[in-house]
C-alpha positions in Angstrom: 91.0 86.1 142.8 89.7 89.4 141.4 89.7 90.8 138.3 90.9 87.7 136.2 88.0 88.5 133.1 89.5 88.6 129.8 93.2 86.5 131.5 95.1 84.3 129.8 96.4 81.8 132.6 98.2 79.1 132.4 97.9 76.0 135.0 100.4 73.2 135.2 99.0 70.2 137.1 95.8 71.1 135.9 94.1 67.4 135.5 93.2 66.7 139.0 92.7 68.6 142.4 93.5 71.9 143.2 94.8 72.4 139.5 91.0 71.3 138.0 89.6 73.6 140.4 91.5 76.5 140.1 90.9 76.4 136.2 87.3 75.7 137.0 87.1 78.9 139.1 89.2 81.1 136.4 86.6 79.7 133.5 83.6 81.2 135.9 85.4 84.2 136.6 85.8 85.0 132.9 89.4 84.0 132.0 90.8 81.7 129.4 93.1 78.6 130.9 95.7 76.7 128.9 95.6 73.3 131.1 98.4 71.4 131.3 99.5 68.0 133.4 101.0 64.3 132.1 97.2 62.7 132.0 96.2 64.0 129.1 93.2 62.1 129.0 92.0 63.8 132.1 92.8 67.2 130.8 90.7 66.6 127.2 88.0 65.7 129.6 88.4 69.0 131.3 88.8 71.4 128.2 85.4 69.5 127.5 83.4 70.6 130.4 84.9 74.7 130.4 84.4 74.8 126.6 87.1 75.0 123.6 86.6 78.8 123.7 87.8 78.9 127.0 90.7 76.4 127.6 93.0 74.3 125.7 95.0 71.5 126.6 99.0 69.9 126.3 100.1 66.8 127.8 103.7 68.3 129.3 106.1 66.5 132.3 107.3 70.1 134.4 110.5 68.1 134.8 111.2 68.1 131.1 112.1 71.7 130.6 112.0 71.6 126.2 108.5 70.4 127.6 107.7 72.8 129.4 109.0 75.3 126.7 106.6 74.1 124.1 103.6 74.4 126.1 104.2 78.1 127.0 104.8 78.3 123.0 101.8 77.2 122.3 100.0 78.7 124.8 101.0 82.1 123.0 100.0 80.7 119.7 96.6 79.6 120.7 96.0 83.1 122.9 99.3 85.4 121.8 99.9 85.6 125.0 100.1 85.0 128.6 99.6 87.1 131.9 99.4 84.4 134.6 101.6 81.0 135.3 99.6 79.3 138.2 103.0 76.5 138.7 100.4 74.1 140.8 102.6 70.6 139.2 104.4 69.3 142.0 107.1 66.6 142.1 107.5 64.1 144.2 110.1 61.4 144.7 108.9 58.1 145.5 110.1 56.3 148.6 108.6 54.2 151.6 106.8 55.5 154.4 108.8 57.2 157.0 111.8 56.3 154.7 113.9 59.3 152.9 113.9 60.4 149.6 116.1 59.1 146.9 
């Protein structure tokens, strides 16, 4: 990722994985992350080790689309706006091994 200094970018499934490590990366590179993911523990973890200035956090469900809605709105609040949605949340129906999906 190049020039990313000065970005606001928003991660979904940001409190684990490649989520955590892409907002890592974007912190280094000089942009601001708005994190968000269901464990919100995990994520207040996170905004500790990149630093208030440089991410914030909301516990949001992507399936929940009012949700969804009110992170992006306060995204803009904290930052007025955003220039990047990094959608990394993924979904995943539960069922038994080599069984089909609900």
């Amino acid at each position: 990722m190049e020039n990313v200094e000065g970005k606001i970018v928003v991660v979904t499934g940001a409190s684990s994985g490649l989520g955590a490590e892409t907002a890592r990366y974007l912190v280094r590179a000089g942009a601001k992350v708005a994190l968000g993911a269901r464990r919100k523990d995990k994520l207040d973890a996170l905004v500790e080790e990149l630093g208030a200035d440089n991410a914030f956090a909301a516990q949001v469900d992507v399936t929940d689309r009012e949700a969804l809605a009110a992170f992006v709105t306060a995204t803009r609040d904290t930052y007025g706006r955003i220039d990047v949605m990094l959608h990394n949340a993924g979904v995943m129906p539960f069922c038994p091994a080599g069984g089909k999906p609900p």
